[in-house]
Residue, then its C-alpha position, 0 to 999 in steps of 0.5 A: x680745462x682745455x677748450x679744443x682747438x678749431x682748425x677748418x670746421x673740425x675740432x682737433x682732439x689731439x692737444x686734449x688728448x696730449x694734455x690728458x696723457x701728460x696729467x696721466x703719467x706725472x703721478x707715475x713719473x712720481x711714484x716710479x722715482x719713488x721706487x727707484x730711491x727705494x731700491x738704491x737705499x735697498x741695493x745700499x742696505x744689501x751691501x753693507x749687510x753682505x760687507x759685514x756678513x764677510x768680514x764676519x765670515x772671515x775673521x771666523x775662518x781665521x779663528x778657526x784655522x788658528x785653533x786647528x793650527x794650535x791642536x796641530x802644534x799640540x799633537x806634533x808637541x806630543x808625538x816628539x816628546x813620546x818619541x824622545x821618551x821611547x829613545x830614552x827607554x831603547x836606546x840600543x833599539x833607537x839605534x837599530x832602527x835609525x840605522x836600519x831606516x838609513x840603510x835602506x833609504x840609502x840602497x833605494x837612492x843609489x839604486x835609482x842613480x844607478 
C-alpha cells in the first residue's frame, strides 16, 4: 500500500487518489477491450450473413425471372402456333384482314405527314 506523501506538515492525498483511480479503471479497460473484440466478431458475423443472404436472394430472383421468361416464350409459342392455325383454316379471311389492317395503317401515317 501507498504510504501518503508529506509536503510541509500536510499529507497529500492526491498520489493516493491518482493510484486508486488508476487500479479503478484497469478492470474497466479490460473488460471494454473485451467488448469491443466482441462487437468486431459480431459486425463480422453480420456481415457474412448479410453476404450470403444476398447472394441467396439473388440468385433466387435470377430463378424466378428465368421461369417467367420460359411461361413468357411458352405462351408467345402458342398464340404464334393459333394463329398459324387460324390462317391455315381462313386463309381468304387472313388475307382480308392483313390487308385491311395495312390499309388503315398506311392513311393514319400519310395523314400525319401531310
Amino acid at each position: 500500500m501507498l504510504k501518503p506523501l508529506k509536503v510541509s506538515g500536510v499529507f497529500n492525498n492526491t498520489a493516493i487518489e491518482e493510484s486508486a483511480m488508476a487500479a479503478a479503471t484497469e478492470p474497466d479497460l479490460a473488460t471494454l477491450q473485451g467488448d469491443i473484440q466482441q462487437l468486431r466478431a459480431d459486425f463480422a458475423k453480420m456481415t457474412a450473413t448479410m453476404r450470403d443472404m444476398s447472394v441467396g436472394g439473388i440468385s433466387k430472383a435470377g430463378e424466378r425471372a428465368q421461369l417467367s421468361a420460359e411461361k413468357m416464350w411458352g405462351e408467345v409459342k402458342r398464340q404464334a402456333e393459333q394463329v398459324g392455325h387460324e390462317i391455315e383454316e381462313r386463309p381468304f379471311t387472313s388475307a382480308l384482314a392483313a390487308f385491311s389492317t395495312g390499309l388503315i395503317l398506311g392513311m393514319l401515317l400519310n395523314a400525319r405527314r401531310g
